[in-house]
C-alpha positions as CSV (number, residue, x, y, z in Angstrom):
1,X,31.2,0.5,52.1
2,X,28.3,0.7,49.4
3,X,26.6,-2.7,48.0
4,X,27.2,-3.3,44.5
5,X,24.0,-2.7,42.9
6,X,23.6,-6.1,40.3
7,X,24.1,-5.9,36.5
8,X,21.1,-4.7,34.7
9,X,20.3,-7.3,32.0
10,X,21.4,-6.1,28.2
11,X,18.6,-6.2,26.0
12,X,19.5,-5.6,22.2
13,X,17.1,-4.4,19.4
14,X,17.6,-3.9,15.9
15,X,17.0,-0.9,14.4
16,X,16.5,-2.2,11.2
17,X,13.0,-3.8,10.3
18,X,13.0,-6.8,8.4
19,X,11.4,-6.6,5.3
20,X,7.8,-8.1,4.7
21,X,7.0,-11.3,2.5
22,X,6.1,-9.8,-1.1
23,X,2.5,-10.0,-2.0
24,X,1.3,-11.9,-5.0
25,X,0.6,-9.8,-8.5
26,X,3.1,-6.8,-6.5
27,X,6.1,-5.8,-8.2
28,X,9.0,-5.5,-5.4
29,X,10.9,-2.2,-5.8
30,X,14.2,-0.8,-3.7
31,X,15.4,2.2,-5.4
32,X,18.5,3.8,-4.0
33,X,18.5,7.5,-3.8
34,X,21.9,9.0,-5.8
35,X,20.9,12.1,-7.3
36,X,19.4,13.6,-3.8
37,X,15.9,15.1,-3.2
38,X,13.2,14.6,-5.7
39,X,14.1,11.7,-6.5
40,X,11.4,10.2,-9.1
41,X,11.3,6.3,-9.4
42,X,9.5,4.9,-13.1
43,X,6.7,2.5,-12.6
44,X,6.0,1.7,-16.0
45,X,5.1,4.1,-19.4
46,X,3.4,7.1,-18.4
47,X,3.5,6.0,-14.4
48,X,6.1,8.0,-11.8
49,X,6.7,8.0,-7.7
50,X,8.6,11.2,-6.4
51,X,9.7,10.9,-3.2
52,X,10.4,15.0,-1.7
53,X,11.1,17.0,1.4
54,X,10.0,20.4,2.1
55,X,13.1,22.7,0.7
56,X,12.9,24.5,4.3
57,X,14.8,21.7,5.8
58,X,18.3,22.2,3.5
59,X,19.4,25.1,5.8
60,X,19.3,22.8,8.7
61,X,20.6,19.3,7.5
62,X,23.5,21.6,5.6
63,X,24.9,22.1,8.8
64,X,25.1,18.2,10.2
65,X,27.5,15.3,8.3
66,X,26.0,13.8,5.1
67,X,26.0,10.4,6.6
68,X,23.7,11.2,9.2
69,X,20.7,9.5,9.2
70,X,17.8,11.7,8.7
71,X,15.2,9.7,8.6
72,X,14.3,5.4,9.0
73,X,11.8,3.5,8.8
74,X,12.6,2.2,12.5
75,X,12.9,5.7,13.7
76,X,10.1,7.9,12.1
77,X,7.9,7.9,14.7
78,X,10.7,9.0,17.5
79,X,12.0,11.6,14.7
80,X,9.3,12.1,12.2
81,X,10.3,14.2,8.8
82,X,7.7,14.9,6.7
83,X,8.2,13.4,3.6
84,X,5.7,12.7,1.0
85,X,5.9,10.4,-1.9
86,X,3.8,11.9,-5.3
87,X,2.4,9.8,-8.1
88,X,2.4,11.2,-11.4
89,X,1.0,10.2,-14.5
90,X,0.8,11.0,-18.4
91,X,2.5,14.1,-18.9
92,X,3.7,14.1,-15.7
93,X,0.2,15.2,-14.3
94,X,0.2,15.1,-10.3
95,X,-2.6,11.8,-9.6
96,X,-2.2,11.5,-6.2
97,X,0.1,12.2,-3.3
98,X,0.8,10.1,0.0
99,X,2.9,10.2,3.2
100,X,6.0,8.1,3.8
101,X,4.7,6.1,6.4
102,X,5.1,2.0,6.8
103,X,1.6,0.3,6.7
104,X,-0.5,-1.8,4.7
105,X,-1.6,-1.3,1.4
106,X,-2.7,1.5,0.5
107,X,-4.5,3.3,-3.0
108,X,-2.6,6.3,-4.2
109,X,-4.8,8.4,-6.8
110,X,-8.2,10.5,-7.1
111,X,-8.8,9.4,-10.8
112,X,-7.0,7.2,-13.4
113,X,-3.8,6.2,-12.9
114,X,-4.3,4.7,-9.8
115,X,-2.0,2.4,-7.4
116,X,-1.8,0.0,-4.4
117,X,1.1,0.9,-2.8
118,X,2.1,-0.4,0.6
119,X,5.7,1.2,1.7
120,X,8.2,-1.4,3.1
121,X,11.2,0.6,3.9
122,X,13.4,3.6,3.8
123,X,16.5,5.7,4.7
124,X,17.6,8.9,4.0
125,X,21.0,10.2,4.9
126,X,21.4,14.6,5.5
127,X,23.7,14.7,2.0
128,X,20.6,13.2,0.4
129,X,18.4,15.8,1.1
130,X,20.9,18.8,0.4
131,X,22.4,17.2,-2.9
132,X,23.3,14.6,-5.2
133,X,25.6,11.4,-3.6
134,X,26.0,7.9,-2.7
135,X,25.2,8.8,0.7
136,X,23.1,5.0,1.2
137,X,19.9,6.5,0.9
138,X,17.2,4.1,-0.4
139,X,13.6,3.4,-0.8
140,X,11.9,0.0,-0.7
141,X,8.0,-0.5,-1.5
142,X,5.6,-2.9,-3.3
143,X,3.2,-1.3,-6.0
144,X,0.9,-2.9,-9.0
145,X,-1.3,-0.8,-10.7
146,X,-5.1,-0.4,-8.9
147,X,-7.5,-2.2,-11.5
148,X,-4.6,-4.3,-13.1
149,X,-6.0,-8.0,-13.7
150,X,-4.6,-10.9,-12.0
151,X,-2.2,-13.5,-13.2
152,X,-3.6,-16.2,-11.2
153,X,-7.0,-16.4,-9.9
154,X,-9.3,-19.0,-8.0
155,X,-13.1,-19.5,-8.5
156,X,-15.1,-18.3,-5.4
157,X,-16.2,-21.3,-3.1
158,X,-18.5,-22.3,0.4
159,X,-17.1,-22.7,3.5
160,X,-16.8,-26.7,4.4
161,X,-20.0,-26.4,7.0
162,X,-22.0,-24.9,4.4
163,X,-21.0,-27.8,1.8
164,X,-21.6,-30.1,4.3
165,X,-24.9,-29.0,5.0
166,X,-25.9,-28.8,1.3
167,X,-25.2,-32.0,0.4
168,X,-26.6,-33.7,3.7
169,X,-30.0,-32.2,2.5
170,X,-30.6,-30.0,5.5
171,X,-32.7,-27.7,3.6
172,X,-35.4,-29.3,1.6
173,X,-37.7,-27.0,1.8
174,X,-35.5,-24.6,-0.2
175,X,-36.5,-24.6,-3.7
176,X,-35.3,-23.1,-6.4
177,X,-36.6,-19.5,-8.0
178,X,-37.8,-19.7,-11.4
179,X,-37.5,-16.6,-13.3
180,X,-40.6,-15.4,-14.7
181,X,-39.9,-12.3,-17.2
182,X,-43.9,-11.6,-17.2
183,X,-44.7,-7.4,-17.2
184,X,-45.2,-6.3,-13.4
185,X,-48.5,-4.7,-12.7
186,X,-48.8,-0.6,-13.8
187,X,-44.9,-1.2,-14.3
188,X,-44.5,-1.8,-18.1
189,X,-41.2,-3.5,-17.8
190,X,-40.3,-7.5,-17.8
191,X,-39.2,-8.8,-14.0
192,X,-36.5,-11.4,-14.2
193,X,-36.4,-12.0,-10.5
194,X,-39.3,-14.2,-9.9
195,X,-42.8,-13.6,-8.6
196,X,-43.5,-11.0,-6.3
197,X,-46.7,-10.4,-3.9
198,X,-48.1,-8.3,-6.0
199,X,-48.0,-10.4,-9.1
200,X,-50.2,-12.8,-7.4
């Protein structure tokens, strides 16, 4: 008569990543995909993301259910599919064109209009990428325009040891530089950074 071998431990992981915390001055975006493959997300006036698939796949994903999950965000790197996301500007001019790939933030864009983009999610189901349906296809990403001021800023400041040290007085011999906008010898143009060896 055989031993019983023991029970194996059952470990359980989800397959769906949780999504990260939104960044500050980032506009939080989950568009779901309804109208299948391009499917073109507005930014703003004059500011587009495509999301596309190469059109040689259709033959293949035409022949498995529509609610079969293509592609994840949990799964891409066990079953990459090589979809690319496209950023289009005025006139729907192509500006830049990036993977669909989690990570940090990322620019997207040679030239004006540019963006920071950092991808946060996805799923794609077969119907999606053969035709339009409510198949539960979406796509989730942060984005704010590269350049874009800030709503809330905070001036620059030392780190504690170095205040510390400036106001103990541990550098006295450090006095300050006083501009002198006199011409530079054989230069013929005014130096506002202070005396140099040569001026001497």
């Amino acid at each position: 008569m055989m031993a019983q071998s023991p029970a194996l431990p059952l470990i359980v992981r989800s397959t769906v990543p949780e999504r990260p915390e939104p960044l500050p001055a980032f506009t939080a975006t989950i568009s779901p995909i309804t109208a299948g493959l391009p499917h073109v997300v507005p930014l703003g006036p004059g500011l587009s993301l495509g999301l596309v698939a190469p059109s040689g796949l259709a033959r293949y994903w035409l022949t498995v259910p529509k609610e079969a999950v293509a592609s994840d965000a949990a799964s891409a790197s066990v079953h990459p599919l090589p979809l690319r996301l496209l950023l289009r500007g005025n006139g729907g001019a192509l500006a830049g064109i990036t993977p669909l790939v989690l990570g940090p933030v990322r620019f997207v864009g040679d030239a004006a209009p540019e963006l920071r983009l950092r991808i946060t999610g996805w799923r794609i189901h077969a119907g999606s990428l053969v035709g339009a349906g409510d198949f539960g296809s979406f796509i989730a990403f942060d984005w704010a325009r590269h350049g874009a001021a800030a709503a809330r800023f905070e001036a620059p400041t030392a780190r504690h040891a170095v205040q510390r040290r400036l106001a103990d007085g541990a550098y006295p011999e450090a006095a300050p530089v006083v501009a002198d906008a006199r011409p530079g010898p054989g230069s013929g143009r005014p130096r506002g950074y202070g005396r140099t060896f040569a001026d001497a």
